[in-house]
C-alpha positions as CSV (number, residue, x, y, z in Angstrom):
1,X,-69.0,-101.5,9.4
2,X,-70.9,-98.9,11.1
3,X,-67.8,-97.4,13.0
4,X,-65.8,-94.9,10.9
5,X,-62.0,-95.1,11.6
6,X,-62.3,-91.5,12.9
7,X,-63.8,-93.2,15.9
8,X,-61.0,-96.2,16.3
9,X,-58.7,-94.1,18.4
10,X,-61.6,-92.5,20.7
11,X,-63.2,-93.4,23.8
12,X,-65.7,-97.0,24.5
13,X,-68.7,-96.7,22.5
14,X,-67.8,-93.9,20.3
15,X,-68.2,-91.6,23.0
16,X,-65.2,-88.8,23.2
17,X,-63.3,-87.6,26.3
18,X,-65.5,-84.5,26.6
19,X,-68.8,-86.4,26.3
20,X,-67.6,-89.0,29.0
21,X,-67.0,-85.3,31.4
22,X,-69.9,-84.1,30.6
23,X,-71.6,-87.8,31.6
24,X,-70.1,-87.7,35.1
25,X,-70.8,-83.7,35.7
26,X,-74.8,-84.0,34.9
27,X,-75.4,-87.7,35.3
28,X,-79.6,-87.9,35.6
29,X,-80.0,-84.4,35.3
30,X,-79.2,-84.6,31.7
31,X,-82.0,-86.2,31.1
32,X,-84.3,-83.3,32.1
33,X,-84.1,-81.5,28.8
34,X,-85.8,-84.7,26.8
35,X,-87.9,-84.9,29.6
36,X,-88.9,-81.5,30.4
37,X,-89.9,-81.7,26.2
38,X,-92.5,-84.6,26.4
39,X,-93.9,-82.9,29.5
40,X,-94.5,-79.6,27.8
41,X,-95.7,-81.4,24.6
42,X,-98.3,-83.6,26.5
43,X,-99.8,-80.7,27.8
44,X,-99.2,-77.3,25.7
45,X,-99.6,-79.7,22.0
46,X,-97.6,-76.9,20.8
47,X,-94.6,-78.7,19.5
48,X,-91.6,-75.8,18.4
49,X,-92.1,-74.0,22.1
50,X,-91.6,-77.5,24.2
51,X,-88.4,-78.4,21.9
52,X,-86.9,-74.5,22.1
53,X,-88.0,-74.5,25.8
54,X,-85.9,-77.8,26.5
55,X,-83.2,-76.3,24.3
56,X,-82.9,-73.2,26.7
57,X,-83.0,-75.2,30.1
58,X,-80.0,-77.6,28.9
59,X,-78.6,-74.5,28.1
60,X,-79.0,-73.1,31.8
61,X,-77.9,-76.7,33.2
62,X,-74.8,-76.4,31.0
63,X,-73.5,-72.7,30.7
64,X,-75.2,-70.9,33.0
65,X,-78.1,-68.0,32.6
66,X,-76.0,-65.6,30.9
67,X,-75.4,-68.0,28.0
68,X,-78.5,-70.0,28.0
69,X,-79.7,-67.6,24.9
70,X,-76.6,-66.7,23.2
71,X,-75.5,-70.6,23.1
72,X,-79.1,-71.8,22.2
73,X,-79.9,-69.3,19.7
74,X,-76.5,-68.4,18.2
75,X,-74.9,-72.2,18.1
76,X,-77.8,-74.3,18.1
77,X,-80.1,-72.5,16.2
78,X,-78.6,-70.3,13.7
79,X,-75.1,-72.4,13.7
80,X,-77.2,-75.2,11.8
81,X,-79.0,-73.0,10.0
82,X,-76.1,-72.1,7.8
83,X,-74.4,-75.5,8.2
84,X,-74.1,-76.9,4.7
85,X,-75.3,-80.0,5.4
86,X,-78.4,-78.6,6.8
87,X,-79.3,-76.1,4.3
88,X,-79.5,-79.1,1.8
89,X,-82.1,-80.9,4.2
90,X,-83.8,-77.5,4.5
91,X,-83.8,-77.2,0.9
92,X,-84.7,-80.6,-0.2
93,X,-87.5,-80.6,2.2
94,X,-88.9,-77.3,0.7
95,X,-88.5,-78.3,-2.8
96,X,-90.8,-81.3,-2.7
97,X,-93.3,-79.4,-0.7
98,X,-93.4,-76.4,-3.1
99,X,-93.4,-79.3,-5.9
100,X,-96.4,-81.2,-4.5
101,X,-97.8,-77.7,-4.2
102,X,-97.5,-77.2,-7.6
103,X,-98.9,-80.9,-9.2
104,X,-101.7,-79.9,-6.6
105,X,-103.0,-76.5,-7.9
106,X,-102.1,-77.5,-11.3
107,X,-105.4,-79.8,-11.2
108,X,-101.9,-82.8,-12.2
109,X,-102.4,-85.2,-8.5
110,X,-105.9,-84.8,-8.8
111,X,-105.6,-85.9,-12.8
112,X,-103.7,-89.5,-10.9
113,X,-106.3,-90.1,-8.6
114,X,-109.5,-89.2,-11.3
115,X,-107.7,-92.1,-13.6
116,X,-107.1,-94.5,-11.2
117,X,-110.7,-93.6,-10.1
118,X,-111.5,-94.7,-13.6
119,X,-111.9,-98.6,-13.2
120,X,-113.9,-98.9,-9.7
121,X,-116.8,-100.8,-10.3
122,X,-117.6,-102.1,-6.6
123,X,-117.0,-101.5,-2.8
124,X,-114.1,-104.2,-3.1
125,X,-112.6,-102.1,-6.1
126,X,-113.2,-99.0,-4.2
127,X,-111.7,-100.2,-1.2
128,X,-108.4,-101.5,-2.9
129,X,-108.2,-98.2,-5.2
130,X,-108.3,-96.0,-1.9
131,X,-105.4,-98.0,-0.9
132,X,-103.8,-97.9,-4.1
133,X,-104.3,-93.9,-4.6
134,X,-102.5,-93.8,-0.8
135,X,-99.0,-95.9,-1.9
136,X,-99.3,-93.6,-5.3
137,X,-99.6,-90.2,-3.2
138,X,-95.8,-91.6,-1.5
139,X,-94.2,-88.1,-1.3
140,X,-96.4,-86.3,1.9
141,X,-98.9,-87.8,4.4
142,X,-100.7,-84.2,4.4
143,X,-100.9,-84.4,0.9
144,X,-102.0,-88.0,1.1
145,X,-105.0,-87.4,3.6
146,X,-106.5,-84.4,1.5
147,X,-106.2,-85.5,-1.9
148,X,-107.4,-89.4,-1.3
149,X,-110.0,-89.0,1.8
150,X,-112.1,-86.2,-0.5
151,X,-111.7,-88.1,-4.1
152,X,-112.5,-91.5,-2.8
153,X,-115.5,-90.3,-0.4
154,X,-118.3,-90.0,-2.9
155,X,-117.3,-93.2,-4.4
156,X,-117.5,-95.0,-0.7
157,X,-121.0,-93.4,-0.1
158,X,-122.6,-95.1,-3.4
159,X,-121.4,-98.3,-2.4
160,X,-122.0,-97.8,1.4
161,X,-118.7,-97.7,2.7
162,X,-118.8,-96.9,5.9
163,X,-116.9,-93.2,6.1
164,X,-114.9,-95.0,9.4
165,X,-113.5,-97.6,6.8
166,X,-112.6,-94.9,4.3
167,X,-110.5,-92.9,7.1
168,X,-108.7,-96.1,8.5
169,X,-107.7,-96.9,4.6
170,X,-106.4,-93.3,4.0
171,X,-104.9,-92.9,7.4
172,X,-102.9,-96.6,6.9
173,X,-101.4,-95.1,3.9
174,X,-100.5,-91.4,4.3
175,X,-97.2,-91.7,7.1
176,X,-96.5,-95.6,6.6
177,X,-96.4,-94.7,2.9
178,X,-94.1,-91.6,3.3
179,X,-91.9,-93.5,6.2
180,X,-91.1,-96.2,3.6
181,X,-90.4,-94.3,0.4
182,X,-86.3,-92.8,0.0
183,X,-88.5,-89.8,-1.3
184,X,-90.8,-87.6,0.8
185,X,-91.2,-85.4,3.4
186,X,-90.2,-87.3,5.5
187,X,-86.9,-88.1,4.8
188,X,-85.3,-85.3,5.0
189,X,-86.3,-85.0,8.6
190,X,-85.5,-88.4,9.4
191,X,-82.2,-88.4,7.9
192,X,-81.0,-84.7,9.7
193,X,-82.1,-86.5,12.9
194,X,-80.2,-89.5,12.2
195,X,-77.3,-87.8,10.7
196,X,-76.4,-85.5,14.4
197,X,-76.2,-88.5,16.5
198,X,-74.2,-90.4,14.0
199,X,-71.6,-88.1,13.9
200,X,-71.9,-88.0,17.7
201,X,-71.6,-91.7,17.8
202,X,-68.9,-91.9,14.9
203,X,-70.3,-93.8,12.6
204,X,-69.2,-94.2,8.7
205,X,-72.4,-93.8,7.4
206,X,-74.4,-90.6,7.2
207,X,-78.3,-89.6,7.8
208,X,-79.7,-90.7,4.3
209,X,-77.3,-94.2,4.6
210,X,-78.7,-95.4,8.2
211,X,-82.1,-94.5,7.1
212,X,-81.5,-96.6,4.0
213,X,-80.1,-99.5,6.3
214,X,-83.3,-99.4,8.5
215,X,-85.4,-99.3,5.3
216,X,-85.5,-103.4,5.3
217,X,-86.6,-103.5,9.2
218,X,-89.7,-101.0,9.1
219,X,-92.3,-103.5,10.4
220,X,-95.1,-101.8,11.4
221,X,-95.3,-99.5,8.4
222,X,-95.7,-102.8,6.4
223,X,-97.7,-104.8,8.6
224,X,-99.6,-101.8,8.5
225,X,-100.0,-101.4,5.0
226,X,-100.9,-105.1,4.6
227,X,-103.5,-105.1,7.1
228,X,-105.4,-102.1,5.3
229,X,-104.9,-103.9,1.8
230,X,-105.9,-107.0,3.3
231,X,-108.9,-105.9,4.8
232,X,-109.7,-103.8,1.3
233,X,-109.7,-107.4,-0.4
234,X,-111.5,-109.5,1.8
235,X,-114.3,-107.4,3.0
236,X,-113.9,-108.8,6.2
237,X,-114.0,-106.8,9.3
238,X,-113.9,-107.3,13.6
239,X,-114.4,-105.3,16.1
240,X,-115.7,-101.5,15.7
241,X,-115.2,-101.7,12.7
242,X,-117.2,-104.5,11.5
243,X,-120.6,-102.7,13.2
244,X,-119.6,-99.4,11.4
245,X,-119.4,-101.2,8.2
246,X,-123.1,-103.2,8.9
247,X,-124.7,-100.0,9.8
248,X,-123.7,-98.3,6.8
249,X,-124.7,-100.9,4.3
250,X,-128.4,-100.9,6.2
251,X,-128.5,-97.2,5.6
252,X,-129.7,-95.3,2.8
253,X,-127.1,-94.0,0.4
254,X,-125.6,-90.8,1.6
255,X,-125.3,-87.5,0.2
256,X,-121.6,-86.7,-0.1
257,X,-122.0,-82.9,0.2
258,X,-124.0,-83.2,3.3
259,X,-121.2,-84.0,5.5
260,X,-122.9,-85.8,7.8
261,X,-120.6,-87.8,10.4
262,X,-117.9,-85.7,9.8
263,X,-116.0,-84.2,13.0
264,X,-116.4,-80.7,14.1
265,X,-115.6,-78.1,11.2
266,X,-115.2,-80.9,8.3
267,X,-118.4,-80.1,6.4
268,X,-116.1,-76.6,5.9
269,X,-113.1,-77.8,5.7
270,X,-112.8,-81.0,4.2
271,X,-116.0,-81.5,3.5
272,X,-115.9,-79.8,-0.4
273,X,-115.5,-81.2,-4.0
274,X,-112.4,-83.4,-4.8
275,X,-109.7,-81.1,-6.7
276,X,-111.1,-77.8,-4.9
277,X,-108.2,-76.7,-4.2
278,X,-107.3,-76.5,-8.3
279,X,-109.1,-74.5,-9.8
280,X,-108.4,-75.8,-13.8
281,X,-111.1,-77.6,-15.6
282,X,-111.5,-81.2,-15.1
283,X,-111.0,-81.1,-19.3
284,X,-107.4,-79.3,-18.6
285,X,-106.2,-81.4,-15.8
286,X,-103.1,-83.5,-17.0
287,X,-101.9,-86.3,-15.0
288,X,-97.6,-85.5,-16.2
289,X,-98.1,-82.4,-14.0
290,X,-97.5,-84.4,-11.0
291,X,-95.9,-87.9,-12.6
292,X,-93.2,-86.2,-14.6
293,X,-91.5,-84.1,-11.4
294,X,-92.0,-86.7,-8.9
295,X,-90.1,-89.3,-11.3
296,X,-87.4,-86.6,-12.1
297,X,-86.7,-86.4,-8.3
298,X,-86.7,-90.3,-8.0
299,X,-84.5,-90.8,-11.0
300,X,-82.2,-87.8,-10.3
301,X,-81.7,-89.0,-6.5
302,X,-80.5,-93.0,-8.0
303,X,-78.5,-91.1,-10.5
304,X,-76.9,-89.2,-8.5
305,X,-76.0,-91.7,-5.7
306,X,-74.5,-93.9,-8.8
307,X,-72.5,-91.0,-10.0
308,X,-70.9,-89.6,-6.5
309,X,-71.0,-93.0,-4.9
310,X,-68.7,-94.0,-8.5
311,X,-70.6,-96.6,-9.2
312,X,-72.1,-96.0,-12.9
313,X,-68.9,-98.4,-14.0
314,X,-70.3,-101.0,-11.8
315,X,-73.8,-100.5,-13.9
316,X,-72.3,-100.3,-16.8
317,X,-70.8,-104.0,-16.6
318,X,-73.6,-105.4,-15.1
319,X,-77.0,-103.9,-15.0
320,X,-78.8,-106.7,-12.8
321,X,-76.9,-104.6,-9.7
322,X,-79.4,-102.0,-9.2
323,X,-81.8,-104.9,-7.9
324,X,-79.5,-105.8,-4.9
325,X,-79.8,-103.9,-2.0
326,X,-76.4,-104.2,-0.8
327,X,-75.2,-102.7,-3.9
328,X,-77.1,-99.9,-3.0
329,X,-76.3,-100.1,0.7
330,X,-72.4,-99.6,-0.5
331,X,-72.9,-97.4,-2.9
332,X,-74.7,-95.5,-0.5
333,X,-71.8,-95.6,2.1
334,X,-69.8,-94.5,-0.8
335,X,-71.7,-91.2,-1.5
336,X,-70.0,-88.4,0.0
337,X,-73.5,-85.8,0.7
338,X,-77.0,-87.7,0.3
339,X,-78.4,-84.3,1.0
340,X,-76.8,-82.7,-1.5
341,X,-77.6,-85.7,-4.3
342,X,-81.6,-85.0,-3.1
343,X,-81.3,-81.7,-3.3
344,X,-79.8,-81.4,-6.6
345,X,-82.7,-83.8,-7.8
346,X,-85.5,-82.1,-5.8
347,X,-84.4,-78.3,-7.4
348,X,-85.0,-79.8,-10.9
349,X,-87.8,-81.3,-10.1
350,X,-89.2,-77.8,-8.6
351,X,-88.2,-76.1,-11.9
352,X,-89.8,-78.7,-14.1
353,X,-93.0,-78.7,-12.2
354,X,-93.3,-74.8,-12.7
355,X,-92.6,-75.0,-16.3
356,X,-94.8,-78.1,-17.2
357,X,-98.1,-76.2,-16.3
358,X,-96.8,-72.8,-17.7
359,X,-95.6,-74.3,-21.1
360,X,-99.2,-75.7,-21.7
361,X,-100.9,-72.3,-20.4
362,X,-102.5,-74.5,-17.2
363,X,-101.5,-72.1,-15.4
364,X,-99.7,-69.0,-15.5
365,X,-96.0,-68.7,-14.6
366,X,-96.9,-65.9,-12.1
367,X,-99.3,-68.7,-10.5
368,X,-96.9,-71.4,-11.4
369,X,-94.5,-69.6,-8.8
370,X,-97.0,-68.3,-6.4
371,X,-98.0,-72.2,-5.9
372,X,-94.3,-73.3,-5.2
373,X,-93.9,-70.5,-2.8
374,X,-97.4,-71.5,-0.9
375,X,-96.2,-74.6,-0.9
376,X,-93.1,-73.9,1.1
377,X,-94.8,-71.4,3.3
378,X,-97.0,-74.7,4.2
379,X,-94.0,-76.2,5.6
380,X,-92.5,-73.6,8.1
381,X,-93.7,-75.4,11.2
382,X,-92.3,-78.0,9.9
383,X,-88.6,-76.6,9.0
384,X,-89.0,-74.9,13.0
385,X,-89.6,-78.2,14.3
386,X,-86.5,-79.8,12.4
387,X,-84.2,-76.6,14.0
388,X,-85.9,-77.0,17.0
389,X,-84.8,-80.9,17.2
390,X,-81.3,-80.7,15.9
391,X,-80.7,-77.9,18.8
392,X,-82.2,-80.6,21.2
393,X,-79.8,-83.0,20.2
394,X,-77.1,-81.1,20.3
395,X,-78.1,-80.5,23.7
396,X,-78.1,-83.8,24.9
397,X,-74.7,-84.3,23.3
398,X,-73.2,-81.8,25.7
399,X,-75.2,-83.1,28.5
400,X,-74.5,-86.7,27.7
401,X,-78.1,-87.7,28.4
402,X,-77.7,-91.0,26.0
403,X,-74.0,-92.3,28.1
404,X,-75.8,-91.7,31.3
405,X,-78.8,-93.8,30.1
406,X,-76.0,-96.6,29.2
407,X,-74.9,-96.5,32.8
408,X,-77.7,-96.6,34.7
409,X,-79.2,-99.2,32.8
410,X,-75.5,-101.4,32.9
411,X,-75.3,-105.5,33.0
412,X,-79.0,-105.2,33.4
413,X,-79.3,-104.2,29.8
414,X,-80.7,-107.1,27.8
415,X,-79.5,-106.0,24.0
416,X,-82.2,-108.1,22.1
417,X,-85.1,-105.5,24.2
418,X,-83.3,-102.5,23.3
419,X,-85.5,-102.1,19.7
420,X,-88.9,-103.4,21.6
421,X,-88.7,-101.2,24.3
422,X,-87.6,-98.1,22.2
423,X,-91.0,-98.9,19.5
424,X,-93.1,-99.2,22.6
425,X,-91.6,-95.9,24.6
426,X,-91.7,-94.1,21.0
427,X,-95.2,-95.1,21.1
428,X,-96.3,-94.0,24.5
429,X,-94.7,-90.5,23.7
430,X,-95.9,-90.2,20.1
431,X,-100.1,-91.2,21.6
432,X,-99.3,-89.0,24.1
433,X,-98.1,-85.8,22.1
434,X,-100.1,-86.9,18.8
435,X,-96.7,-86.0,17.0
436,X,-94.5,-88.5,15.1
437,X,-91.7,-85.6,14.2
438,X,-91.5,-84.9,17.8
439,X,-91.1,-88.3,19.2
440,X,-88.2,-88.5,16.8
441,X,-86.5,-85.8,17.9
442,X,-87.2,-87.1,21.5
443,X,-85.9,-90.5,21.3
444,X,-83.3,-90.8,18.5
445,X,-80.3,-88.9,20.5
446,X,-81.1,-91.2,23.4
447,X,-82.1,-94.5,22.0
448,X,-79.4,-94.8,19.5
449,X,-76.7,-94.4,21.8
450,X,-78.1,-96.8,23.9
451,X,-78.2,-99.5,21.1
452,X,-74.9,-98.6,19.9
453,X,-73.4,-99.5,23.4
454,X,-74.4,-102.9,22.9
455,X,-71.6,-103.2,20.2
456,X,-74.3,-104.7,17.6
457,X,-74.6,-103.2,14.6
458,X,-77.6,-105.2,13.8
459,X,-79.4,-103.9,17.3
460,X,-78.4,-100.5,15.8
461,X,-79.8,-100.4,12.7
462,X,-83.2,-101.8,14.4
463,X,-83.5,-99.0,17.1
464,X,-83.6,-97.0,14.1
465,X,-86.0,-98.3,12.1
466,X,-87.9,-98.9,16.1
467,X,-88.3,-95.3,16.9
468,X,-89.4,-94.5,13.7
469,X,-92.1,-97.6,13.3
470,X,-93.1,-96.7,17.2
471,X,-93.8,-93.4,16.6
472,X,-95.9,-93.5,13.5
473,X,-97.7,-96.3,15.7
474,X,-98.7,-94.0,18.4
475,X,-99.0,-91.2,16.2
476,X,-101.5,-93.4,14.0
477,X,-103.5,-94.3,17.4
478,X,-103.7,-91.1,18.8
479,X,-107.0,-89.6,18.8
480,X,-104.6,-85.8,19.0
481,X,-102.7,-86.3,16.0
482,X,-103.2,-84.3,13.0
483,X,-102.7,-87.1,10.4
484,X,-105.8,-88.5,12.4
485,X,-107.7,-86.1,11.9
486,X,-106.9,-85.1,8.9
487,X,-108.0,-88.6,8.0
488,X,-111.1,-88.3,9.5
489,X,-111.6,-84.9,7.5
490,X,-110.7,-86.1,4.4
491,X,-113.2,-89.0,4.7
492,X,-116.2,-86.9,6.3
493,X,-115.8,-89.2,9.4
494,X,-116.8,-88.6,13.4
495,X,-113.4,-88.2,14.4
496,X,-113.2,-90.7,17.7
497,X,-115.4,-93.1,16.0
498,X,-112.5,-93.2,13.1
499,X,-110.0,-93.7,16.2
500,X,-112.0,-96.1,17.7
501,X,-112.5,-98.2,15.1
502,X,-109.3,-97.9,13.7
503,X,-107.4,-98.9,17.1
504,X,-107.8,-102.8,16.9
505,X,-105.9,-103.0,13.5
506,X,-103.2,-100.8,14.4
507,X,-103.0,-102.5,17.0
508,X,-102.7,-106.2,14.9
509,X,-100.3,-104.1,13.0
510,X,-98.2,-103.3,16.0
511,X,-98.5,-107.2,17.4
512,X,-97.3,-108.4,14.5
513,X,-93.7,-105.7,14.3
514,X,-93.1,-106.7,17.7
515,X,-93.7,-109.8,18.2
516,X,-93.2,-111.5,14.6
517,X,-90.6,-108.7,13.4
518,X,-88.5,-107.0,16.0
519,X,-88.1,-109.5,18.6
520,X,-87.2,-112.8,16.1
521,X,-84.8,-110.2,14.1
522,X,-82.9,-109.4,17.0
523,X,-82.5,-113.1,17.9
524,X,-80.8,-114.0,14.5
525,X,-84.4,-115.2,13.0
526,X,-84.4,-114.5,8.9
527,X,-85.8,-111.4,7.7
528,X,-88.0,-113.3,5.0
529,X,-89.2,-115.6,7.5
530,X,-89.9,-112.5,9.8
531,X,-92.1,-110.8,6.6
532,X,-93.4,-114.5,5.8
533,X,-95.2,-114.8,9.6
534,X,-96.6,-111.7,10.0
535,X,-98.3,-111.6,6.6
536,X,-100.0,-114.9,7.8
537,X,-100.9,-113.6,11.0
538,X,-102.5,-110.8,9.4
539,X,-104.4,-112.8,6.8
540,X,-105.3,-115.3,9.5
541,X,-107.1,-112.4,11.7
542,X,-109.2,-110.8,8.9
543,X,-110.2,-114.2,7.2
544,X,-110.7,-116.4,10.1
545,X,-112.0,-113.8,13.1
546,X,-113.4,-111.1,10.7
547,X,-116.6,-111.2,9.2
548,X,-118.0,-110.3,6.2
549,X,-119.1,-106.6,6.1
550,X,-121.7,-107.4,3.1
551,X,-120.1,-106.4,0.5
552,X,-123.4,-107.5,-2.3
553,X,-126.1,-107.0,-0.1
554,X,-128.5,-104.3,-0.8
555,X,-129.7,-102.6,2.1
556,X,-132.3,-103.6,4.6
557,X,-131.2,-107.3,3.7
558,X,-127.9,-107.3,5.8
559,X,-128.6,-107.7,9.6
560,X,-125.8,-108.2,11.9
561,X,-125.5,-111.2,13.8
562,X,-126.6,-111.1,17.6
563,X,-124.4,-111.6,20.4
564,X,-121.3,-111.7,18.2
565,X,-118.1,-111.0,20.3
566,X,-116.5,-109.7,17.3
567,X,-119.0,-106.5,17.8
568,X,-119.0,-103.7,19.5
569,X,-121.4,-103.2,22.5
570,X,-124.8,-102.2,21.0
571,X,-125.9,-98.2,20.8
572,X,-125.6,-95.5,18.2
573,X,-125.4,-96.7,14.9
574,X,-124.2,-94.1,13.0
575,X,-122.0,-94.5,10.5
């Protein structure tokens, strides 16, 4: 069960007394803080200000003037600062970003991609090793977008890629990648948002367990993911996407330093050699740089789960368990701190990533450190934003924004729409804003206790996975978001021609969650049948509306048919 006992003797819905007051004091004016947040992110993009501004009016609507500051900074702010359970996120999160730092300067991620780089031998290969190098990069999206878009360019200009395609294959696997892996940048957020509205709600299983239990329910991050592999194998393309591939097989071969078709500033910034940012000979490069920490940090997290959630005797008498999910889903439930498991695993991961490159004189251990700490440094919006959200939810805990949501919605409330209509609301927001992180901390305090009023734990567990699959939607559509363009910089692409091109598959990808994933799940349809339809859907669009993009045709020889209403209208044919 999702309920924790703690919650058996309190009020309906796992809301207490004081919650229910603070319902019936505020009633739709506790939803202006949540509001008042999008607003401000829609039109300032400046993400830490709207959150910290919606923090101090709920403040005002709450206590008063006087307190607003005292209350916002002093409890919200600085209480979870130097909450225990926080500090762990805080430091798991900086420990993989100072680690990834580290495999990056150390020439190690780059060493990965250069061997993987090894067999490509055509534009299918090419195609299907970008994709590949993006699942293998799991642990950041950043990361992902600057270390595969670069590497992978020069090989998509000798086989005429188009740069459009390149960017739609690294942007389809930086932040589905890193939603779907239990270790990345991500999570830690994820889990710290999860983990304040569960207590609020009362439910047994912490931050790093929900997110767990949603794991099996992210649709869009693996329609998404099959859609850009699919497309990688079949060379088949529609829409936008198919005339940016034609025109860049008629085209002459281009020069990869010349950075043309690359947005505003990429030729500078993204535009340079793969591995720039290490400087270490090619000859010194080792690949166990990066491999060796990032599988200390996967092992050490499953070991520790066995060990605190007590069940290595389990293992011991019969191995086959680790392959069921619900042994790990209990064993989960059983662990006492998930944050404190990852960040056990994470710190020795740090430490071994420092000493690798040191030990073999890569680099020096003054460098070695001056990476890790860079690397952290990189991530202090991000660690501002996470504050920033936890004070918002807090907020609209004493408010009781997600009870008075429950009310006015009442009878009317059809529970089987709850986990649509929160993807497609996370959606709207996360276009809107061009921010993921901060559609999460929008919509989690509100959505969940809206799902959890239905009394479903199923419904529950899909509003999860909902909000976070809607807002790496949007965020994946939206022409403001930095993964987007990063994506676009990465590959040396024209930045709206990569989010125009790139709209009609995230868009399959998105038909498909809904209408093949969310929507059957909630009415009792099997998950495998769910996974089974949507595959087919996807295959079934690229193989029988797609067209080939000429994947052996030299060019000059390839001409795109006329009048085909799989192409876009007819004008500048850049690639």
């Amino acid at each position: 069960m999702l309920t924790g006992q703690a919650g058996a003797g309190a009020a309906p819905d796992g809301l207490d007394p004081g919650r229910q007051g603070a319902t019936a004091a505020f009633g739709v004016v506790s939803f202006v803080p949540p509001l008042l947040a999008t607003l401000l992110a829609v039109a300032s993009r400046r993400l830490v200000f709207s959150l910290l501004a919606a923090v101090f009016v709920g403040e005002v609507l709450r206590h008063g003037w006087l307190q607003a500051v005292p209350r916002g900074v002093g409890e919200h702010l600085v209480g979870k600062l130097f909450s225990p359970w926080h500090i762990q996120v805080l430091g798991f999160t900086c420990m993989l970003l100072g680690t990834v730092r580290v495999a990056t300067v150390s020439g190690g991620a780059q060493a990965v991609v250069d061997r993987v780089c090894g067999w490509v031998r055509s534009a299918r290969s090419t195609r299907v090793a970008t994709v590949l190098l993006g699942c293998l990069v799991f642990f950041d999206d950043y990361a992902n977008c600057m270390l595969v878009g670069p590497t992978m360019r020069p090989l998509s200009d000798r086989y005429r890629i188009a740069r459009e395609k390149l960017a739609y294959l690294v942007d389809s696997t930086a932040a589905p990648v890193a939603g779907l892996v239990l270790v990345s940048t991500w999570v830690g957020y994820e889990a710290g948002l999860f983990q304040e509205v569960g207590q609020e709600l009362g439910l047994a299983l912490e931050g790093y367990a929900l997110l767990f239990a949603a794991l099996p329910f992210r649709f869009y991050c693996v329609f998404a993911l099959v859609a850009a592999l699919t497309c990688a194998i079949l060379g088949r393309d529609f829409g936008p996407m198919l005339r940016a591939e034609r025109a860049a097989r008629r085209a002459a071969p281009r020069d990869a330093a010349s950075g043309r078709g690359a947005p505003e500033g990429a030729a500078a910034r993204g535009a340079a050699e793969p591995g720039e940012e290490s400087r270490v000979p090619v000859e010194r490069r080792r690949g166990r740089h990066a491999v060796l920490p990032i599988l200390t940090i996967l092992v050490g997290a499953l070991g520790g789960f066995l060990i605190d959630g007590g069940a290595v005797s389990v293992v011991a008498e019969r191995p086959s368990a680790v392959l069921s999910a619900g042994f790990w889903s209990q064993t989960l439930m059983a662990t006492p701190s998930h944050a404190a498991v990852l960040f056990r695993a994470a710190l020795v991961g740090a430490l071994l990533a420092m000493v690798l490159p040191a030990l073999e004189r890569v680099l020096s251990p003054r460098e070695s450190v001056e990476a890790f700490f860079a690397g952290i440094r990189s991530g202090g919006q991000a660690v501002l934003v996470l504050l920033s959200a936890w004070a918002l939810a807090a907020v609209c805990k004493e408010l009781g924004t997600g009870p008075t949501l429950i009310g006015l919605l009442g009878d009317d409330l059809a529970p089987v729409l709850v986990p649509v209509g929160t993807f497609l609301l996370a959606a709207l927001i996360a276009f809107s804003t061009g921010s993921a992180f901060g559609t999460m901390a929008m919509l989690i305090p509100v959505s969940l206790p809206v799902a959890h009023a239905t009394g479903s734990e199923m419904l529950l567990v899909l509003t999860a996975a909902a909000v976070l699959d809607g807002a790496i939607f949007g965020d994946h559509c939206s022409p403001i978001s930095d993964t987007t363009m990063m994506s676009s910089i990465g590959a040396g692409s024209d930045h709206l021609a990569h989010v125009a091109t790139q709209l009609p598959y995230a868009l399959l990808g998105m038909a498909a969650a809904l209408g093949l994933g969310y929507l059957p799940v909630a009415f009792g349809v099997p998950l495998v049948l769910c996974y089974g339809a949507g595959i087919a859907l996807v295959f079934v669009v690229f193989r029988f509306l797609g067209r080939p993009s000429g994947d052996d045709v030299e060019p000059g020889e390839l001409l795109a048919p006329q009048g085909s209403w799989l192409e876009a209208p007819q004008g500048n044919e850049e690639g």
